[in-house]
C-alpha positions as CSV (number, residue, x, y, z in Angstrom):
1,X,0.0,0.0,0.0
2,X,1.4,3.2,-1.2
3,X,1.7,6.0,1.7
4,X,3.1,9.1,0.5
5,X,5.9,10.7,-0.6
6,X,9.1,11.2,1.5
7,X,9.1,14.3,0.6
8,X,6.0,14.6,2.2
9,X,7.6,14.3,5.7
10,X,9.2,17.3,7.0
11,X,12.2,16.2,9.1
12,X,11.9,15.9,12.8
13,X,8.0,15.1,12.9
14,X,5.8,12.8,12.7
15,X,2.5,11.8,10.7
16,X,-0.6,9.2,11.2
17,X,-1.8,7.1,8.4
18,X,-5.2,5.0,8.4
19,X,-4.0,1.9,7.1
20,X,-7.4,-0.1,7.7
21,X,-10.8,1.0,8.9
22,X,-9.4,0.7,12.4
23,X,-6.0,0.5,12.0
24,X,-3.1,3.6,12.2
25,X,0.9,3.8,11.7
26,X,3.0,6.7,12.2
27,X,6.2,7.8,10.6
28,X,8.7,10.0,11.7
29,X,11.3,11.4,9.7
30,X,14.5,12.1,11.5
31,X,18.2,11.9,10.5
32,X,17.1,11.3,6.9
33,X,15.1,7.9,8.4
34,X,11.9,6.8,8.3
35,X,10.8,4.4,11.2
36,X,6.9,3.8,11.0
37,X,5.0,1.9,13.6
38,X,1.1,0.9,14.6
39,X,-0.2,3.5,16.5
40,X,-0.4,1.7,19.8
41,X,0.9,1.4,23.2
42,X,2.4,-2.1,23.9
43,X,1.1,-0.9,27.8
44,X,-2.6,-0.4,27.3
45,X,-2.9,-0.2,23.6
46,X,-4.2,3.1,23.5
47,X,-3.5,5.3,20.4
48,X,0.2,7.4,21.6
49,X,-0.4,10.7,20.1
50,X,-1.8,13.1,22.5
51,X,-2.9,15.8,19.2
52,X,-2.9,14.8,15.4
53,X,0.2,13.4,14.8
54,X,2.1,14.4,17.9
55,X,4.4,12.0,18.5
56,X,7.5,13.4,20.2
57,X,8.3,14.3,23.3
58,X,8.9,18.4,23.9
59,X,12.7,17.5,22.8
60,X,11.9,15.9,19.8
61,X,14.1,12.7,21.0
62,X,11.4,10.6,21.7
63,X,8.0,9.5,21.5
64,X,5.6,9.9,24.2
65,X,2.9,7.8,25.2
66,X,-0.3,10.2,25.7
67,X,-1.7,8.2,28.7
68,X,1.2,7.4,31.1
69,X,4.1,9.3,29.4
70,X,6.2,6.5,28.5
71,X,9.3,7.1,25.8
72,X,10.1,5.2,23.4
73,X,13.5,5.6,21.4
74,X,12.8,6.5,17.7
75,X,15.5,4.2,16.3
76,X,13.7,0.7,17.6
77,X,10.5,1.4,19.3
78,X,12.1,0.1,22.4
79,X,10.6,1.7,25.6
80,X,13.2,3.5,28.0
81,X,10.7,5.0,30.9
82,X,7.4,4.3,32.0
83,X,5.4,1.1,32.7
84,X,5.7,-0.8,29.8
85,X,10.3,-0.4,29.8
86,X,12.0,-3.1,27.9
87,X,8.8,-3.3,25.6
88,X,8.4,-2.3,22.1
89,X,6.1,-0.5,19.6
90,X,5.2,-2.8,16.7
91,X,7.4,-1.5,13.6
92,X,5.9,-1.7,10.4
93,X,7.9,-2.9,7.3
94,X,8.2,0.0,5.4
95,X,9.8,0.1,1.8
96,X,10.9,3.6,0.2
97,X,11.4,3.0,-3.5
98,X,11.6,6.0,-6.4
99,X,11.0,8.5,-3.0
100,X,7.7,6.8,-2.2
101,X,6.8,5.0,0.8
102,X,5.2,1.8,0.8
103,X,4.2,-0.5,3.6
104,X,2.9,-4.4,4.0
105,X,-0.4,-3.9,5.1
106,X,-0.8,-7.9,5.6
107,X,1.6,-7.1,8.9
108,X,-0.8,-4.7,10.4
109,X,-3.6,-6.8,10.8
């Protein structure tokens, strides 16, 4: 399934996608990467962003969980603080091919 553009992604943010009828991932562009992963807490599975696609954390270093204010590194997913530490968002196989980015939707189920 085709997402958008990379160029669509300004660097240091991050955006939502509906992949399903219930179903979101986020991107965030930073360092000239694009980690994407199903908008859900491994802790409660609640959505993370606290406002339309916001992600990051007042530094911009990590995400934030909106309902217990876990962080999770950008790089992995892997949480750092809060009640779900040593756990991990689910990544999402993304593919970036002619500056487009695709994903497996078949993982997201």
């Amino acid at each position: 399934m085709k997402i958008c553009a990379v160029d669509e992604l300004e660097e240091g943010t991050a955006r939502t996608f509906c992949i399903h009828e219930r179903q979101e991932v986020f991107l965030i562009r930073q360092g000239g990467q694009v980690p994407g992963y199903l908008n859900r807490c491994p802790h409660s599975g609640a959505p993370l962003n606290w406002l339309p696609d916001r992600f990051l954390d007042s530094s911009g270093t990590y995400i934030q969980c909106s309902e217990h204010d876990a962080l999770f590194s950008i790089e992995d997913g892997l949480c750092v603080y809060g009640p779900c530490h040593g756990q991990s968002l689910t990544p999402v196989n993304l593919v970036i091919s002619a500056g487009q980015l695709t994903i497996n939707t078949s993982e997201c189920e």
